[in-house]
DODREN-214194 format. One record per residue (C-alpha): residue in one letter; z, x, y. Coordinates in pm, 1 decimal, always signed. Layout:
N
<pt code="A" z="Z" x="X" y="Y"/>
...
END
This chain:
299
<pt code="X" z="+12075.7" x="-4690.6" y="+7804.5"/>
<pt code="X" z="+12001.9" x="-4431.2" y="+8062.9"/>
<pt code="X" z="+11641.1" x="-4402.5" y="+7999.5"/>
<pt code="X" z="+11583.1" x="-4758.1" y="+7947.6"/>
<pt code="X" z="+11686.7" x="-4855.5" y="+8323.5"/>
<pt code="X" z="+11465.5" x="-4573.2" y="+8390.7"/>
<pt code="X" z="+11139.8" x="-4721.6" y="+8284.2"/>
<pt code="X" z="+11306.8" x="-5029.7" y="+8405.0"/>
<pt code="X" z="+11246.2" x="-4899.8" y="+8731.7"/>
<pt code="X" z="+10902.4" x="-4869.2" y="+8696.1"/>
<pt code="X" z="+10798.0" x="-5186.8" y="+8551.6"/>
<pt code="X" z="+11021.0" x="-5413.7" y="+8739.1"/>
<pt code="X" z="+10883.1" x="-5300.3" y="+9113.6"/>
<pt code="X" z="+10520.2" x="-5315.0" y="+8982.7"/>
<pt code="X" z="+10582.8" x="-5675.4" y="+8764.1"/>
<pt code="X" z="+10690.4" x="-5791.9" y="+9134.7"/>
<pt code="X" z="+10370.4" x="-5636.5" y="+9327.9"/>
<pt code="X" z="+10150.1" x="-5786.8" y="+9081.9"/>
<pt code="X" z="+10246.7" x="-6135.3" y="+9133.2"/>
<pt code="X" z="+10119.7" x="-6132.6" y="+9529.9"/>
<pt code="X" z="+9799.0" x="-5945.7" y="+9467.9"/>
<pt code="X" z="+9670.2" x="-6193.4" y="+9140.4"/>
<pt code="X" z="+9812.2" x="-6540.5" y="+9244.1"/>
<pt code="X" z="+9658.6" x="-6737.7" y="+9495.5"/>
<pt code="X" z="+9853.7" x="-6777.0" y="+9845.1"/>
<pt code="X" z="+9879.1" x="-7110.6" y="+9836.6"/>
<pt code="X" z="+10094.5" x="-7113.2" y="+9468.6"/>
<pt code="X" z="+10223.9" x="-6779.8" y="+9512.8"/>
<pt code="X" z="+10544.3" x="-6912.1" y="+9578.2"/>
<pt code="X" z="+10569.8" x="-7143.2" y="+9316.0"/>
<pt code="X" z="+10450.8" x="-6846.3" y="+9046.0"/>
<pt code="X" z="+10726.2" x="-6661.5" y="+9207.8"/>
<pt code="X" z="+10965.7" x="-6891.9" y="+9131.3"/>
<pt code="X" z="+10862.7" x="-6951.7" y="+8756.7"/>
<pt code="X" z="+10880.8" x="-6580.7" y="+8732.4"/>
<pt code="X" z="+11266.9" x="-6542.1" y="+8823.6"/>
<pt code="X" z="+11290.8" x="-6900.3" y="+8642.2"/>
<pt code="X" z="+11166.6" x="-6728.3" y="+8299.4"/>
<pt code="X" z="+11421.0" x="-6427.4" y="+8398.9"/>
<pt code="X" z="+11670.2" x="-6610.7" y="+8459.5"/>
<pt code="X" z="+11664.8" x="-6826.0" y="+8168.0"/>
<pt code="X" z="+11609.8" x="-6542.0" y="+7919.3"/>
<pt code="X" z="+11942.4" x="-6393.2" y="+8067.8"/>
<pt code="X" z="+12121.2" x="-6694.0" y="+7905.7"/>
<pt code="X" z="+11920.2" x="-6739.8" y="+7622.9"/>
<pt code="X" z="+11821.8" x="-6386.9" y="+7488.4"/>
<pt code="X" z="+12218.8" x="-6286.7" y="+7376.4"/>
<pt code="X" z="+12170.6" x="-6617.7" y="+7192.2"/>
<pt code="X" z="+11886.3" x="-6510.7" y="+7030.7"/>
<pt code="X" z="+12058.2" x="-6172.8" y="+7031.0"/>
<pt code="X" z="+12376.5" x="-6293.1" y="+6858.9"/>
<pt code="X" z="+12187.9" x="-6500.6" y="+6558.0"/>
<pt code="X" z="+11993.6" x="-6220.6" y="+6487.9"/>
<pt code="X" z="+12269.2" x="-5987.9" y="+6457.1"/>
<pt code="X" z="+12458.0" x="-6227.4" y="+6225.5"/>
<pt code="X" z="+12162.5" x="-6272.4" y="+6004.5"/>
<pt code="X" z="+12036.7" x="-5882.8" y="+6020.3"/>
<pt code="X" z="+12334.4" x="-5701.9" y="+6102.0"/>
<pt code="X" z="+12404.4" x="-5547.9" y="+6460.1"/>
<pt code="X" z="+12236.0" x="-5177.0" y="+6419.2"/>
<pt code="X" z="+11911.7" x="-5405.4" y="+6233.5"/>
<pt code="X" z="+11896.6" x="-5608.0" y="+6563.3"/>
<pt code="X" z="+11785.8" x="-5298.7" y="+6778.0"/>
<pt code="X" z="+11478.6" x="-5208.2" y="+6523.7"/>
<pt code="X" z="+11408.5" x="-5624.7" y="+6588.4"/>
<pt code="X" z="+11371.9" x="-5594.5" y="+6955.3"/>
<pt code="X" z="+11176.7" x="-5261.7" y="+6959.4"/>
<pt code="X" z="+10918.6" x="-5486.6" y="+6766.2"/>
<pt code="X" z="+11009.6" x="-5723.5" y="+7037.4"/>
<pt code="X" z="+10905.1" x="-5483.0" y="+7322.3"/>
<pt code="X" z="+10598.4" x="-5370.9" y="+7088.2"/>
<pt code="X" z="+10466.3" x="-5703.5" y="+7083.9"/>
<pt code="X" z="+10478.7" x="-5752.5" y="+7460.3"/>
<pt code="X" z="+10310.9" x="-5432.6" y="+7540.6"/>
<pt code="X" z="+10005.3" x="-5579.0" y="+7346.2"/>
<pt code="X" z="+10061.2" x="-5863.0" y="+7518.3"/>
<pt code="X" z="+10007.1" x="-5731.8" y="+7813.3"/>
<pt code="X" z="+9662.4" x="-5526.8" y="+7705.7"/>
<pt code="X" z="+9499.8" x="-5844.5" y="+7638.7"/>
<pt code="X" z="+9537.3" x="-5915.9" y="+8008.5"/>
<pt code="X" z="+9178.7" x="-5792.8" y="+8140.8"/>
<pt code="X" z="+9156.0" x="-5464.2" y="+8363.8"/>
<pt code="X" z="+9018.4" x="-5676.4" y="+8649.6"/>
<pt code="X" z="+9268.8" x="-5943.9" y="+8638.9"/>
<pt code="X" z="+9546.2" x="-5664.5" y="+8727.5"/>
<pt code="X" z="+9345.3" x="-5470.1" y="+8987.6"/>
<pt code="X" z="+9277.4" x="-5738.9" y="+9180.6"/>
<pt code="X" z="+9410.1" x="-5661.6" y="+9557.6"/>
<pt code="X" z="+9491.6" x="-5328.3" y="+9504.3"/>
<pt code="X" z="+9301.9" x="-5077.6" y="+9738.5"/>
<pt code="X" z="+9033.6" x="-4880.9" y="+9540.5"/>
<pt code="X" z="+8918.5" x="-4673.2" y="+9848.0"/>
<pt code="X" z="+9001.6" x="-4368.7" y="+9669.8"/>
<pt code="X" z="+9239.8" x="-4275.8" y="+9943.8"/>
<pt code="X" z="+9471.2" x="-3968.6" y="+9830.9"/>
<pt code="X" z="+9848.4" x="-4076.9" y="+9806.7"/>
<pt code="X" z="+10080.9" x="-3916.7" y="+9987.9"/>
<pt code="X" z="+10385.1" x="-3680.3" y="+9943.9"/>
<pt code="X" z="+10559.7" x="-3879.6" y="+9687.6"/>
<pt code="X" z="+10936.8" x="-3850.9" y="+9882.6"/>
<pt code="X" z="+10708.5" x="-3947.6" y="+10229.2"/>
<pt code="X" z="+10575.7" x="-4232.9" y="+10055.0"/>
<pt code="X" z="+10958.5" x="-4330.8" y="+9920.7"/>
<pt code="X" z="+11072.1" x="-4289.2" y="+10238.1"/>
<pt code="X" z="+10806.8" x="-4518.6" y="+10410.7"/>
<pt code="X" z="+10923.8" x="-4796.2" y="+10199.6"/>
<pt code="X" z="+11263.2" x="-4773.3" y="+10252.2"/>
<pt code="X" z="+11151.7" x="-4765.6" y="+10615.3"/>
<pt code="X" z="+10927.0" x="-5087.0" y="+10607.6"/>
<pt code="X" z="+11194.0" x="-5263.0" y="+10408.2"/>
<pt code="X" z="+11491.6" x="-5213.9" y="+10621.7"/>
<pt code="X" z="+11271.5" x="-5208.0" y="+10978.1"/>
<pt code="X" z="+11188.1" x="-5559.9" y="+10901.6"/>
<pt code="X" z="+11451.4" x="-5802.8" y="+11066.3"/>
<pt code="X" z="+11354.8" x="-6061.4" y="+10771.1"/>
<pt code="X" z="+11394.5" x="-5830.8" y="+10502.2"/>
<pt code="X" z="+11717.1" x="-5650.5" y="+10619.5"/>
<pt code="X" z="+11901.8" x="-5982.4" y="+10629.7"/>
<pt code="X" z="+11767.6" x="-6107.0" y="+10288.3"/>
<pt code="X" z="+11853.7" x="-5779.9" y="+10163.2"/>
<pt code="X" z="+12204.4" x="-5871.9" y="+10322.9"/>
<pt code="X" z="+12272.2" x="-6130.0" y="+10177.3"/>
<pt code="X" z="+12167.7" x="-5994.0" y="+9847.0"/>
<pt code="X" z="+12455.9" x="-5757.2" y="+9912.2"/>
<pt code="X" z="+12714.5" x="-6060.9" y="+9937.5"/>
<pt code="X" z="+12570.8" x="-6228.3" y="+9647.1"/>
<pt code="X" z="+12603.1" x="-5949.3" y="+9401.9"/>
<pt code="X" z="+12960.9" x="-5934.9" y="+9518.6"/>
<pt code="X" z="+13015.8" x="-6269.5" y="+9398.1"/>
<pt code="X" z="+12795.1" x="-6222.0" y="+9106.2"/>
<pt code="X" z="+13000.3" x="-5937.0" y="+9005.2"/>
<pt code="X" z="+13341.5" x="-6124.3" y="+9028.6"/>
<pt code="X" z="+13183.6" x="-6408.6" y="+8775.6"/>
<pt code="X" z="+13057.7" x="-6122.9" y="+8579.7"/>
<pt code="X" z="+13347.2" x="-5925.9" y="+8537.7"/>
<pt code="X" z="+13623.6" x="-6166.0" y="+8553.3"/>
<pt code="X" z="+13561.6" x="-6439.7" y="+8399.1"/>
<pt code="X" z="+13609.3" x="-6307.9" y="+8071.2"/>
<pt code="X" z="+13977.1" x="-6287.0" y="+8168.9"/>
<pt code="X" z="+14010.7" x="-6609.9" y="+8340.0"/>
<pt code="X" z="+13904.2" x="-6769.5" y="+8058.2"/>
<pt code="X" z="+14067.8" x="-6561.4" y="+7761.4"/>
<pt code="X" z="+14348.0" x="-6449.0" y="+7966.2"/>
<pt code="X" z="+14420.5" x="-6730.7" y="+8206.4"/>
<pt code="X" z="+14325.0" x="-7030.7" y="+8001.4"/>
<pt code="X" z="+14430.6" x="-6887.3" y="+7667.5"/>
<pt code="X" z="+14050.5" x="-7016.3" y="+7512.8"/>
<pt code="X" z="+13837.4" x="-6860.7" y="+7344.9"/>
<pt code="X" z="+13482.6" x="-6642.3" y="+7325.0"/>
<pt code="X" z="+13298.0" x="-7015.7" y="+7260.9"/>
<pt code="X" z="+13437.2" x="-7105.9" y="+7575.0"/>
<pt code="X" z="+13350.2" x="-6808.0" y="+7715.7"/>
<pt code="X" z="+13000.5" x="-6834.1" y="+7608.5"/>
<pt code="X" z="+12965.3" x="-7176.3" y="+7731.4"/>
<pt code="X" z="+13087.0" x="-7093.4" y="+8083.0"/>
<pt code="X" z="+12827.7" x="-6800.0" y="+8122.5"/>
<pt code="X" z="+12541.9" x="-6961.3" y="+7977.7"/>
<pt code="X" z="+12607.9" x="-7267.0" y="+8216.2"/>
<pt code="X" z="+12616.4" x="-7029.1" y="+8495.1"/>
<pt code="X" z="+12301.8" x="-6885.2" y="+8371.1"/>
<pt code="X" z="+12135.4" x="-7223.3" y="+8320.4"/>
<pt code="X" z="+12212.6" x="-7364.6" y="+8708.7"/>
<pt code="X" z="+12009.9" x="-7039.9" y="+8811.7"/>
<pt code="X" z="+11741.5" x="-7087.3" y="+8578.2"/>
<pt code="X" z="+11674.5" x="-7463.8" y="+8712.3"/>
<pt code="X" z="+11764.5" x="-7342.0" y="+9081.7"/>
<pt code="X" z="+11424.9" x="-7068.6" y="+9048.4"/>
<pt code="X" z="+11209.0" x="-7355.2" y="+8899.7"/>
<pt code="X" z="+11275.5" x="-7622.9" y="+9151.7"/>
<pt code="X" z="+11284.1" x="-7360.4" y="+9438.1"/>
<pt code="X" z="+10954.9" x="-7250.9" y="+9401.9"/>
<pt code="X" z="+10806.0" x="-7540.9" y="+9361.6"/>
<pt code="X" z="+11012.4" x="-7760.8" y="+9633.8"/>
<pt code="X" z="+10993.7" x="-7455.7" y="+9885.2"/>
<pt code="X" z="+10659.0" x="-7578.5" y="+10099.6"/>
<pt code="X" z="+10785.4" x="-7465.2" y="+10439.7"/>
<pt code="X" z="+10834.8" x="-7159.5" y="+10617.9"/>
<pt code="X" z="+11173.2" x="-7141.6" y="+10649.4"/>
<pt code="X" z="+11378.8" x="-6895.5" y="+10392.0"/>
<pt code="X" z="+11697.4" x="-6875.2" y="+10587.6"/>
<pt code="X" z="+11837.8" x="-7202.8" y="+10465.6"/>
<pt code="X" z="+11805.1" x="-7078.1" y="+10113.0"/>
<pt code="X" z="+11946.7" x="-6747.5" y="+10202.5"/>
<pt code="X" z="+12272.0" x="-6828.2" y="+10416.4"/>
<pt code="X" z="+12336.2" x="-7190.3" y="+10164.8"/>
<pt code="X" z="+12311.5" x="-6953.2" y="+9866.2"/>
<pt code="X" z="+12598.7" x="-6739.8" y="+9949.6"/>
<pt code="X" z="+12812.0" x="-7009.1" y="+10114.5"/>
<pt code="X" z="+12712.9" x="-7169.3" y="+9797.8"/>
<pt code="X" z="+12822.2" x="-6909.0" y="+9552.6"/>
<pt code="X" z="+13176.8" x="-6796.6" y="+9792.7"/>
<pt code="X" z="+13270.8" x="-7163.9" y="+9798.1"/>
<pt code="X" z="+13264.8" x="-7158.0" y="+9381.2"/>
<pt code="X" z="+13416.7" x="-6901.1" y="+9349.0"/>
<pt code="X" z="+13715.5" x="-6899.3" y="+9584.0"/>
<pt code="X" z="+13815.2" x="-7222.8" y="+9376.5"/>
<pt code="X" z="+13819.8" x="-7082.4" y="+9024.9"/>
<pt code="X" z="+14182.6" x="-6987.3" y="+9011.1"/>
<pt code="X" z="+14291.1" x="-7363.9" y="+9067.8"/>
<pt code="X" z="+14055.8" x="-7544.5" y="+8818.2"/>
<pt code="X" z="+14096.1" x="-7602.8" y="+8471.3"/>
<pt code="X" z="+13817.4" x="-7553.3" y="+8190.4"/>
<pt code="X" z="+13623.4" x="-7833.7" y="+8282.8"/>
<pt code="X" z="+13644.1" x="-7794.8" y="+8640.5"/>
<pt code="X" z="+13552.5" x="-7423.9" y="+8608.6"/>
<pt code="X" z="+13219.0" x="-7569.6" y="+8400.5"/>
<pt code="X" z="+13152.2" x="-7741.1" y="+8732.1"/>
<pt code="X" z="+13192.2" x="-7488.8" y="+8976.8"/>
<pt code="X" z="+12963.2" x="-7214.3" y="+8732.9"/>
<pt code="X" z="+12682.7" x="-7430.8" y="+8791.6"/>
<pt code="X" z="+12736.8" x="-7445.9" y="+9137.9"/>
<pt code="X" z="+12759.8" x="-7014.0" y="+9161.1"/>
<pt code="X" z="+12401.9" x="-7011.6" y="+8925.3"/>
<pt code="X" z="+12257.1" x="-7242.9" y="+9201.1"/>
<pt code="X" z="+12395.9" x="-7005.4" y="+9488.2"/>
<pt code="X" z="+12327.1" x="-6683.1" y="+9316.8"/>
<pt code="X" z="+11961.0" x="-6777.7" y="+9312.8"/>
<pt code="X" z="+11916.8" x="-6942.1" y="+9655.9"/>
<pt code="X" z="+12086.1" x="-6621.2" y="+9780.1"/>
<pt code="X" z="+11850.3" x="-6380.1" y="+9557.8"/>
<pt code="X" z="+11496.4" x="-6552.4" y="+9545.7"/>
<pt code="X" z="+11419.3" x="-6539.2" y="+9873.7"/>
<pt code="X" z="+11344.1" x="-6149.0" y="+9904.1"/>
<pt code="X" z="+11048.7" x="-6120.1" y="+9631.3"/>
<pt code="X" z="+10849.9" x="-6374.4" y="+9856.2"/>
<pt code="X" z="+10935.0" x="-6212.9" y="+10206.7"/>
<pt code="X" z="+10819.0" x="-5894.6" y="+10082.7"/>
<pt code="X" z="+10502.0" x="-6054.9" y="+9938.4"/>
<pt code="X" z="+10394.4" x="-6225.7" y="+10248.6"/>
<pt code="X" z="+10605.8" x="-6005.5" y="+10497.6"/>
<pt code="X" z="+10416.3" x="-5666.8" y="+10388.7"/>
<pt code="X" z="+10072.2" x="-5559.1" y="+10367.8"/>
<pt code="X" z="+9948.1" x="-5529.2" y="+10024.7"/>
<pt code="X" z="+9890.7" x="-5146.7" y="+10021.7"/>
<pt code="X" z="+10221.3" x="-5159.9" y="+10101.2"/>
<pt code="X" z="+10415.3" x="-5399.7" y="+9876.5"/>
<pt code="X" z="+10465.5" x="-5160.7" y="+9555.7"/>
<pt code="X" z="+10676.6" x="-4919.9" y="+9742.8"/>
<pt code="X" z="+10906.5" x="-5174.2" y="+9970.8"/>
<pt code="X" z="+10907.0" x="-5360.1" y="+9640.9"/>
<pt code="X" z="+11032.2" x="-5029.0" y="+9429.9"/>
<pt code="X" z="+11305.7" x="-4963.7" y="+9733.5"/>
<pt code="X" z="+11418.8" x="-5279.5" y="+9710.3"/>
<pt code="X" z="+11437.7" x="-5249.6" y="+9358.3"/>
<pt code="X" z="+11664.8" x="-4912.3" y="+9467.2"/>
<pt code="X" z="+11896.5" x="-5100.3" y="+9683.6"/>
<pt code="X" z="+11940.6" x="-5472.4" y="+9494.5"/>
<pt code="X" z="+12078.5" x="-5233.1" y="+9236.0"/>
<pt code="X" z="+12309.5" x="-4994.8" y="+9424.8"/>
<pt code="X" z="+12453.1" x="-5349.5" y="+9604.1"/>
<pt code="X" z="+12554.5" x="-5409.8" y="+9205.5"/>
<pt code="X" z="+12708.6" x="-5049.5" y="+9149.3"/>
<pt code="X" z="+12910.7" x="-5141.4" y="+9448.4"/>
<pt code="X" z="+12999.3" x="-5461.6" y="+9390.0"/>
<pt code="X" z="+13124.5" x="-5366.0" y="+9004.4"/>
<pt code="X" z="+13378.7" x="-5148.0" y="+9119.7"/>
<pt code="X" z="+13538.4" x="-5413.3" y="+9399.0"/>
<pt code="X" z="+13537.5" x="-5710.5" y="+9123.6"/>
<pt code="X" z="+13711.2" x="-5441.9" y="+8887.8"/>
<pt code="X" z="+13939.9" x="-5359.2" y="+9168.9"/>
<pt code="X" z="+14030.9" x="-5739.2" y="+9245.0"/>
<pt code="X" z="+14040.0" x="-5843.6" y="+8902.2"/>
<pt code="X" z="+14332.6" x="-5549.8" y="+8803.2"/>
<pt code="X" z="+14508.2" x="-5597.2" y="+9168.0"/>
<pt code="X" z="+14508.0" x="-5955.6" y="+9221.5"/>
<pt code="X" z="+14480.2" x="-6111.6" y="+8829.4"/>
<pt code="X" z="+14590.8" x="-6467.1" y="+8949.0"/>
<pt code="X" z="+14417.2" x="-6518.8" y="+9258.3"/>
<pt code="X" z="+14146.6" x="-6259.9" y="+9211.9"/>
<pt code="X" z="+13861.2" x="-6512.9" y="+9281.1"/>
<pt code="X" z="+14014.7" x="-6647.8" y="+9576.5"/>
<pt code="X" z="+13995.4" x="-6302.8" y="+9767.3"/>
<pt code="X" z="+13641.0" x="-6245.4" y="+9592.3"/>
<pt code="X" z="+13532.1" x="-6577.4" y="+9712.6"/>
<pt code="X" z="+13698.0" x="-6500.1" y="+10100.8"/>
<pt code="X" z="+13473.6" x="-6200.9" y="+10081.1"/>
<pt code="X" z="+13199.3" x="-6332.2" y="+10032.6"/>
<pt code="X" z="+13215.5" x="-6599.7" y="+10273.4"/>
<pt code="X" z="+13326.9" x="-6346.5" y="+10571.9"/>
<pt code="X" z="+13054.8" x="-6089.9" y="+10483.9"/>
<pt code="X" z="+12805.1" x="-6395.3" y="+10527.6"/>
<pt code="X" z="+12935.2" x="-6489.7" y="+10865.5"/>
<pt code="X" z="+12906.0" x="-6179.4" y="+10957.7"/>
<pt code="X" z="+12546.5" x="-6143.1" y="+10849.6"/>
<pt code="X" z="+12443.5" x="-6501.6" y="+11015.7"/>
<pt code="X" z="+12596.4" x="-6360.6" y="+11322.1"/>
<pt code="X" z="+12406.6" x="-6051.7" y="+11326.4"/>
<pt code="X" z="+12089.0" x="-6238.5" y="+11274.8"/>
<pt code="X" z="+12160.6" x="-6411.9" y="+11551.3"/>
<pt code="X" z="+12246.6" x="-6188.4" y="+11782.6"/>
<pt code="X" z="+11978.4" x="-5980.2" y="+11686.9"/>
<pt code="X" z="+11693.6" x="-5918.3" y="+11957.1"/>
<pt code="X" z="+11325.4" x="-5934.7" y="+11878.3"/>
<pt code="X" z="+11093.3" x="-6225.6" y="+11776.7"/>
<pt code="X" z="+11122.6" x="-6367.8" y="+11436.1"/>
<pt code="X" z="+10793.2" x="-6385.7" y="+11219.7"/>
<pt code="X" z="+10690.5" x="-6718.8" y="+11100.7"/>
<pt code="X" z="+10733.7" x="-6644.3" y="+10750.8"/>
<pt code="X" z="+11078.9" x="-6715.3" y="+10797.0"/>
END
């Protein structure tokens, strides 16, 4: 598991870079989208797939299945001609730097951009709430609700679906300038569902879930396009790889305080998770705010 978020790490930055340099500016947004669309929606559906295959196969069978999976997807991505994935990257044959300077430097563009450092934010707050549907809604539903893993199922895949639908629309009904609204209504979004879920039965709960899919990806979205029209291409791969860096610690931190609520607080657990999030992005908005400096177009 260790070693395959390891070379994780490397694809995932350089799958993002990519999509800037070989789409056209005028639909890069809307490629964008489809991109987290397709992630999104493979999220809900690929433990289907997952769970039918190890049914039919067996569960160790299943792992041999998607190592042909990955196999196939590597020659996949062969096919794709040399020229088609070069294009915008700088060929000047300039010598790359120390390899912790050049980590460094991206951390540095990411978080010296007033755009980026409040997207990244609010990806903070988001994975916060993320984490709380993650982690506890297993027991809300199982514990709380006395149903059962079909239910369960149901509740995350609907969560996963309002996402998936959020990323298609979004890049295709985003035309303007303007990412804030999508950042700040995203984790208002996703605070507001949640804060409710202790005071909702199943159906209600069904409701809300697709209400938290929609936030979590109006929160999250946002970011990949800043970076691809806030940075300069040479650029992009390593602010692209730090952000990679930091989206993920925000989840190692936000694990631990969904654990923590979930054990402390097991009947209103949501509630304060949902509070959280809704005072952290306050806070944000007001920094942004307050913040001095002009404010590129872009956003």
């Amino acid at each position: 598991m260790f070693d395959l978020n390891v070379f994780a790490a490397f694809f995932t930055p350089t799958d993002m870079a990519i999509i800037p340099q070989i789409v056209e500016k005028e639909i890069y947004r809307e490629a964008n989208g489809l991109s987290m669309a397709t992630f999104q929606l493979l999220s809900v559906f690929g433990p289907a797939l997952a769970g039918v295959f190890a049914v039919w196969l067996g569960a160790k069978q299943i792992f041999f299945v998607n190592g042909a999976t990955l196999f196939i997807a590597i020659l996949l991505i062969l096919t794709i001609p040399m020229a088609a994935l070069q294009k915008g990257v700088n060929t000047d044959n300039t010598p790359p730097g120390n390899t912790w300077s050049e980590v460094i430097k991206g951390i540095r563009l990411l978080f010296g951009n007033k755009i980026l450092r409040f997207s990244l934010s609010i990806e903070f707050i988001s994975a916060i709430a993320g984490a709380m549907v993650l982690v506890n809604t297993v027991g809300l539903v199982k514990t709380s609700l006395q149903l059962d893993d079909k239910h369960y199922g149901w509740m995350m895949a609907i969560f996963g679906v309002g996402a998936a639908i959020t990323a298609f629309l979004l890049g295709s009904l985003d035309k303007t300038k303007t990412r804030s609204i999508s950042l700040i209504s995203g984790a208002i979004l996703i605070g507001l569902a949640i804060s409710f879920a202790n005071f909702v039965p199943y159906n209600g709960l069904l409701f809300l879930w697709v209400f938290a899919g929609i936030g979590q990806t109006l929160a999250d979205m946002p970011s990949e396009t800043l970076i691809g029209e806030n940075i300069e291409p040479q650029d992009q791969g390593k602010v692209y790889g730090s952000h990679f860096a930091f989206s993920h610690l925000w989840w190692a931190i936000a694990y631990p305080i969904a654990g923590f609520l979930g054990t402390r607080f097991p009947e209103k657990e949501f509630l304060y998770g949902g509070m959280l999030t809704l005072v952290l992005a306050v806070i944000a908005v007001l920094a942004l705010k307050s913040s001095k400096g002009n404010r590129k177009k872009a956003f």
